[in-house]
C-alpha positions as CSV (number, residue, x, y, z in Angstrom):
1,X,-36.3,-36.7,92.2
2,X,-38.2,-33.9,93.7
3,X,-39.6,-31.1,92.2
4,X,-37.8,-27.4,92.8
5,X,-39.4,-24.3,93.2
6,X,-37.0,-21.0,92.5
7,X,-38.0,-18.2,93.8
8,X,-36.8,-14.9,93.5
9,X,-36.6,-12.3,95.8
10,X,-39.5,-9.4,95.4
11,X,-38.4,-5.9,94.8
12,X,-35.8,-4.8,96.8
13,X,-34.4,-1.2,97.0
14,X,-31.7,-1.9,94.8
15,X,-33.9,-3.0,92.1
16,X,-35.7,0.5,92.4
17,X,-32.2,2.5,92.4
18,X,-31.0,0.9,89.5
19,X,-28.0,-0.4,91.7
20,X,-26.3,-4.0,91.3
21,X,-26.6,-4.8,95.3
22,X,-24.5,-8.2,95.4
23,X,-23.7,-9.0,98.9
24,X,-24.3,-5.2,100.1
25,X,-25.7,-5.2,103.2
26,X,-29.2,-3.6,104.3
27,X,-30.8,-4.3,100.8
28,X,-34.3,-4.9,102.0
29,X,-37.6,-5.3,100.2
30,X,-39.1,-2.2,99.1
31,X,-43.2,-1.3,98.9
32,X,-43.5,-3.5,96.1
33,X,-41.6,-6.4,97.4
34,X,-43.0,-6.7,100.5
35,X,-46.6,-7.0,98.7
36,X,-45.3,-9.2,96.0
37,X,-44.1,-11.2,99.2
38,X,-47.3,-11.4,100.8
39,X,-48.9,-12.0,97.3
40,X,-46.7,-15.1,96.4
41,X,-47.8,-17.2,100.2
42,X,-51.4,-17.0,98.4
43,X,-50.2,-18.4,95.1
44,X,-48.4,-21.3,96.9
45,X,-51.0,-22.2,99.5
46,X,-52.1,-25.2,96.9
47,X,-48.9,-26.5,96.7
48,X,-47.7,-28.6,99.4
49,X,-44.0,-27.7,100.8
50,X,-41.2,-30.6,102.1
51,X,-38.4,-28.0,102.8
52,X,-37.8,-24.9,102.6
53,X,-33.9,-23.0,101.6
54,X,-32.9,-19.9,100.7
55,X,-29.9,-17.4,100.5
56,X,-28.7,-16.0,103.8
57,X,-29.5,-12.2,102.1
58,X,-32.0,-9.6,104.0
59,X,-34.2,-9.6,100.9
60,X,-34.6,-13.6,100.6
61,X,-35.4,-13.8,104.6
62,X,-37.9,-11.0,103.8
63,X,-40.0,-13.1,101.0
64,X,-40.0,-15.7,102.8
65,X,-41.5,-13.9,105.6
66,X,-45.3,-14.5,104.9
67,X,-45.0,-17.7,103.1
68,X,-43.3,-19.3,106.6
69,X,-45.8,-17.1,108.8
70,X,-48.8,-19.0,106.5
71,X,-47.7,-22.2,107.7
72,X,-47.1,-23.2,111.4
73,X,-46.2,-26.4,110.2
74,X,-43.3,-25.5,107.8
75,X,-39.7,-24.9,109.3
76,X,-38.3,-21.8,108.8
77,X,-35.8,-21.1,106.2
78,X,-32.6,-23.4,105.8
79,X,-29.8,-20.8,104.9
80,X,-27.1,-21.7,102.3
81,X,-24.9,-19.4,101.3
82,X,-24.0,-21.3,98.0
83,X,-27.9,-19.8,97.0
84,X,-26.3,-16.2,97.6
85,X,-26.2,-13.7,95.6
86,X,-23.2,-13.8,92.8
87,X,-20.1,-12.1,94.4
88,X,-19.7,-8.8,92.1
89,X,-16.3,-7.5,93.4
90,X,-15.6,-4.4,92.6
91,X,-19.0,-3.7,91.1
92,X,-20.4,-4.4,94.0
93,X,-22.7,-1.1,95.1
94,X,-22.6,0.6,91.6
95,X,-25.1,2.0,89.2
96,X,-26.2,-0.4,86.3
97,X,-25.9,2.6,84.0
98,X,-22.5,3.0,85.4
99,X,-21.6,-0.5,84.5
100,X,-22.8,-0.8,81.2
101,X,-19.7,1.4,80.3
102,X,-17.6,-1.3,81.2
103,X,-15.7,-3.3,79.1
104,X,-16.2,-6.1,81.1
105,X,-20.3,-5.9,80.5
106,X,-20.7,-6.8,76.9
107,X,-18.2,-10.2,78.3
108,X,-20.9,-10.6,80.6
109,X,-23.7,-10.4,77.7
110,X,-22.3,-11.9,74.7
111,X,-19.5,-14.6,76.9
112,X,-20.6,-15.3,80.2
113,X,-18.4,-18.2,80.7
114,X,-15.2,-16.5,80.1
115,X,-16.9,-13.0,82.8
116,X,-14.8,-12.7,85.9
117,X,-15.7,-10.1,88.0
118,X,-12.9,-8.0,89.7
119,X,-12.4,-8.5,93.2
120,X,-15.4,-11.2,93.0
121,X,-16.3,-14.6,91.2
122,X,-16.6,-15.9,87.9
123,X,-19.9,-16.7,86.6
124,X,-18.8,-20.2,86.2
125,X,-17.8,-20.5,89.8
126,X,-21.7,-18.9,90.3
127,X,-23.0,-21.6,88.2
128,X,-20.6,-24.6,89.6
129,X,-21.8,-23.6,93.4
130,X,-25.5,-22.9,93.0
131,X,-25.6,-26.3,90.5
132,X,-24.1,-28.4,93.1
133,X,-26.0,-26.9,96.2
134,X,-29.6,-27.9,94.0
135,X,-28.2,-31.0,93.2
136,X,-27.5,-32.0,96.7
137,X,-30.2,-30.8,98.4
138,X,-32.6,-32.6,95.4
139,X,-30.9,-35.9,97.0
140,X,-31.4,-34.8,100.8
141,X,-35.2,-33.7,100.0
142,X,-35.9,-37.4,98.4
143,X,-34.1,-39.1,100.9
144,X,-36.3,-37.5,104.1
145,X,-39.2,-37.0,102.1
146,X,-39.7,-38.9,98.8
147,X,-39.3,-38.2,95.4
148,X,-42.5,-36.6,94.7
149,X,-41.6,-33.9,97.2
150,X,-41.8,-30.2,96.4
151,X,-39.3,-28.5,97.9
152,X,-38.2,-24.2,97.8
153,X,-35.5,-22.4,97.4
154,X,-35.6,-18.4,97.3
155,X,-32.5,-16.4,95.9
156,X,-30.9,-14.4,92.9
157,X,-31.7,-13.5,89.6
158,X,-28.3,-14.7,88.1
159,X,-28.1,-17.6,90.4
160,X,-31.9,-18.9,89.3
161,X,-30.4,-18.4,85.6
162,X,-27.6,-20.2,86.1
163,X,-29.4,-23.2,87.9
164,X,-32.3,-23.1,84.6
165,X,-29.6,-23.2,82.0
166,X,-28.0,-25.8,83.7
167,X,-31.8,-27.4,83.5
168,X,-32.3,-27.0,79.8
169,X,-28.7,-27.8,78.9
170,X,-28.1,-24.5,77.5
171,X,-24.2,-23.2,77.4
172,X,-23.6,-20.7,80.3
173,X,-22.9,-18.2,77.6
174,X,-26.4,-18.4,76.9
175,X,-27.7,-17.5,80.4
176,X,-28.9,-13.9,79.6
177,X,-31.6,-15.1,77.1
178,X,-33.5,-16.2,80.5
179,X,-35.5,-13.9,82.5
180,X,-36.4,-13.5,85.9
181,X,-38.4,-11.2,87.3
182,X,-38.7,-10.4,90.7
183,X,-40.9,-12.3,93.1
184,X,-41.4,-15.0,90.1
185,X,-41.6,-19.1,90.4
186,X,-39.5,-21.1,87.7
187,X,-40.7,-24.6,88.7
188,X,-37.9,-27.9,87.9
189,X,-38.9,-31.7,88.2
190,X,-36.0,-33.2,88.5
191,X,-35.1,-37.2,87.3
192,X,-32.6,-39.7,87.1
193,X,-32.8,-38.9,83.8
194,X,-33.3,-35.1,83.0
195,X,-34.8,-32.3,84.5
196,X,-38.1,-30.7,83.2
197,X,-38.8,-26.8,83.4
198,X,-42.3,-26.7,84.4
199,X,-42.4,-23.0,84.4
200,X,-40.2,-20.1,83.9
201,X,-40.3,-16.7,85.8
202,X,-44.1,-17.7,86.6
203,X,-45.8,-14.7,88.6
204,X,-49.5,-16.1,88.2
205,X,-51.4,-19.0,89.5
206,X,-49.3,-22.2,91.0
207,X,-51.8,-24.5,92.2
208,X,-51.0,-27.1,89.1
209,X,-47.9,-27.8,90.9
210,X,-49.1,-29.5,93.5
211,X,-48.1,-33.3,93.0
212,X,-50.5,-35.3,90.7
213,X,-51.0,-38.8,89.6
214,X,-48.6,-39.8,86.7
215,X,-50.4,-40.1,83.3
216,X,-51.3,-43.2,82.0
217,X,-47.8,-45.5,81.0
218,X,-45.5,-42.8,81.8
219,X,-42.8,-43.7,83.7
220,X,-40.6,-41.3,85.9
221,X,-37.9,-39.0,83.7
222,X,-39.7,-40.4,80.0
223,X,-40.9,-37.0,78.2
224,X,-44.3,-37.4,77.2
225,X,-44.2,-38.1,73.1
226,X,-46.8,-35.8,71.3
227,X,-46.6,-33.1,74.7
228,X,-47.9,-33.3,78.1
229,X,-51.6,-35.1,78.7
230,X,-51.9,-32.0,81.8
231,X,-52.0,-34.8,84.0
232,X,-48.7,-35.2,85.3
């Protein structure tokens, strides 16, 4: 199966403010996004890009901006709202400080399988749709364009989380051990037989993504025994 690139949005104003933005409208990339934006087209340029999806949010269409402008080749952004933001309800548009008062937050820390936010979704319903929408378009990416494709997909801090722990088999309620920062790459091959994280909340140099030649008497979805030969 082919190989996913996460992407997280840069710095948005939200971020700045210290507000949980959710599906609020006219959350754009601040100074700092917008050049981590423009930074993150030059870190991808060695890798070579099949398709290209990302939450229907201002801030996602806005770091995707320079990477799509870089390549006249590449079309422009499939939208899929199942890559959206996870719907916070009523906390929707409130300080994180604010929050943190909440009973409800340590649930979300310590139990995020049993969270439910009012007025909005669950974190399992986050996980169950953002899951599903990788899976699917995994299948739709190898069917139009092999299975050494590399395709992207730019969205959420939570919904990237969701997607990894679902990757490394981790219990939802373990979600918040992973971090994303913004404008980062967490990289997953995926196989018919398990997915491998090739990188986690990368914000450095990408070009060993790019497909390579499989080592030596690998075959596809067997982990390398001893560790990786940093050919494959």
């Amino acid at each position: 199966m082919p190989t996913l690139l996460l992407v997280r949005h840069g710095r948005s104003t939200a971020n700045t403010a210290g507000i949980l933005a959710g599906w609020t409208p006219g959350v754009e990339l601040d100074d700092t996004g917008r050049a981590q934006a423009a930074a993150l087209a030059g870190r991808l340029d060695p890798v070579p890009l099949a398709q290209v999806v990302s939450s229907p949010l201002e801030r996602c269409r806005q770091t995707l901006e320079p990477l799509i402008a870089a390549r006249p080749g590449l079309a422009g952004p499939a939208l899929d709202e199942r890559l959206g933001e996870c719907h916070y309800g009523e906390w929707t548009g409130r300080p994180l400080v604010e929050l943190a008062e909440e009973p409800l937050w340590r649930t979300v820390q310590d139990h995020a399988a049993a969270a439910a936010f009012p007025g909005g979704e669950s974190l399992r319903e986050l996980s169950h749709r953002t899951v599903n929408a990788v899976r699917e378009w995994n299948e739709k990416v190898a069917a139009e364009h092999g299975e050494d494709a590399v395709w992207l997909a730019c969205s959420h801090g939570d919904v990237i989380k969701a997607v990894v722990a679902d990757a490394l088999g981790l219990h939802l309620d373990h979600f918040q051990r992973i971090n994303v920062d913004p404008c980062s790459v967490t990289a997953i091959r995926y196989t018919a037989r398990r997915p491998f994280v090739l990188r986690m909340g990368d914000t450095g140099d990408l070009a060993a993504l790019a497909p390579r030649p499989a080592a030596p008497g690998a075959r596809s979805g067997d982990a390398v025994v001893g560790g990786s030969t940093g050919t494959a």
